[in-house]
N, C-alpha and C positions, 0 to 999 in steps of 0.2 A: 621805634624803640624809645620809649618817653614820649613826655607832652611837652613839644613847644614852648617856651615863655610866653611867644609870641605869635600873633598871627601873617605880618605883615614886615615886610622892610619896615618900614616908616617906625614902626614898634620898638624895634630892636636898635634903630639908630639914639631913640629917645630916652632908652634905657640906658647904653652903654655911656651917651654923651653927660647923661645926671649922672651916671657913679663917677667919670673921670673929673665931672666938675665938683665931684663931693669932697676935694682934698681944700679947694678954694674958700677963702674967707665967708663966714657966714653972707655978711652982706653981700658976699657978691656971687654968691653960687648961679643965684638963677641966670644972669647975667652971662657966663663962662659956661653956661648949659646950652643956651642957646649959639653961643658962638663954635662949643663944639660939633653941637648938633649940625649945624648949616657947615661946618667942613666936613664933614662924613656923608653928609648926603647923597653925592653927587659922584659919580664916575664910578661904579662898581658892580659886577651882576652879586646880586643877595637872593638865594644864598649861590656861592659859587660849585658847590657841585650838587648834584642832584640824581640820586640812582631811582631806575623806575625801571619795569618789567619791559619785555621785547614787546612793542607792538604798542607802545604806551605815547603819551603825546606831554609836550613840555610847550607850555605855553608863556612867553616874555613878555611882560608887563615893562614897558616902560615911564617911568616916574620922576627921571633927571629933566632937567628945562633946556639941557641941550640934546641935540641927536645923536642916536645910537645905533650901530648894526650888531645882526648877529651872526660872526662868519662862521663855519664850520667847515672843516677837511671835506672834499670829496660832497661837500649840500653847497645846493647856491645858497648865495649870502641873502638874508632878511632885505628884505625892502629897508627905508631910512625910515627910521623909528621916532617918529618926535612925540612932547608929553603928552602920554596919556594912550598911546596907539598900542594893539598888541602885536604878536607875531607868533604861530604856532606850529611846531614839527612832528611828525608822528615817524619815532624811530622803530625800524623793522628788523634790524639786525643787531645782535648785541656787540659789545663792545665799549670800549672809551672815546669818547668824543671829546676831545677842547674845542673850546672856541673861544674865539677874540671879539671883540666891537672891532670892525673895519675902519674907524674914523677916531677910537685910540684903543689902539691895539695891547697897550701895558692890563687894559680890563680884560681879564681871562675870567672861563669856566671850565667844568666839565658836567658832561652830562652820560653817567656810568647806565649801561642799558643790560638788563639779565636776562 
């Protein structure tokens, strides 16, 4: 329902970290663009929840430069995830999933299955 802004994490980090930097002094927006930018980067599943049909497959893309799991209730946990590796589930039942990264657990998702 709608189009996206954006295609990718990386996207939407670059968009949100230029409008917060757009309160900052001319000269130094770009500056505070990028400093927001690089604290948002990192530690968070984007997007965090994600609804898709029973029988559908959600695939983890990770893109932080530190490691990440993906734990789910009741699924064994992802392999450790370093940049750039992916990890893919194909859920069969419906229902609500969260999950955490095993290695920092405050990164939550959900993954809503119909």
């Amino acid at each position: 329902k709608g189009n996206p802004m954006e295609k990718t994490p990386d996207e939407m980090w670059k968009r949100v970290a230029k409008a917060v930097a757009s309160v900052e002094k001319k000269e130094a927006k770009k500056e505070w663009e990028e400093k927001f930018y690089k604290a948002m980067e990192d530690f968070k599943f984007v997007p965090d929840t994600v609804t898709i049909k029973r029988g559908g497959t959600v695939t983890w893309i990770q893109r932080d430069s530190a490691p990440h799991t993906v734990a789910l209730t009741d699924i064994p946990e992802s392999p450790r995830l370093e940049q750039g590796d992916t990890w893919s589930y194909t859920f069969d039942k419906t229902g609500n999933y969260n999950y955490i990264c095993g290695i920092h657990p405050y990164m939550k998702g959900r993954i809503i299955v119909k």
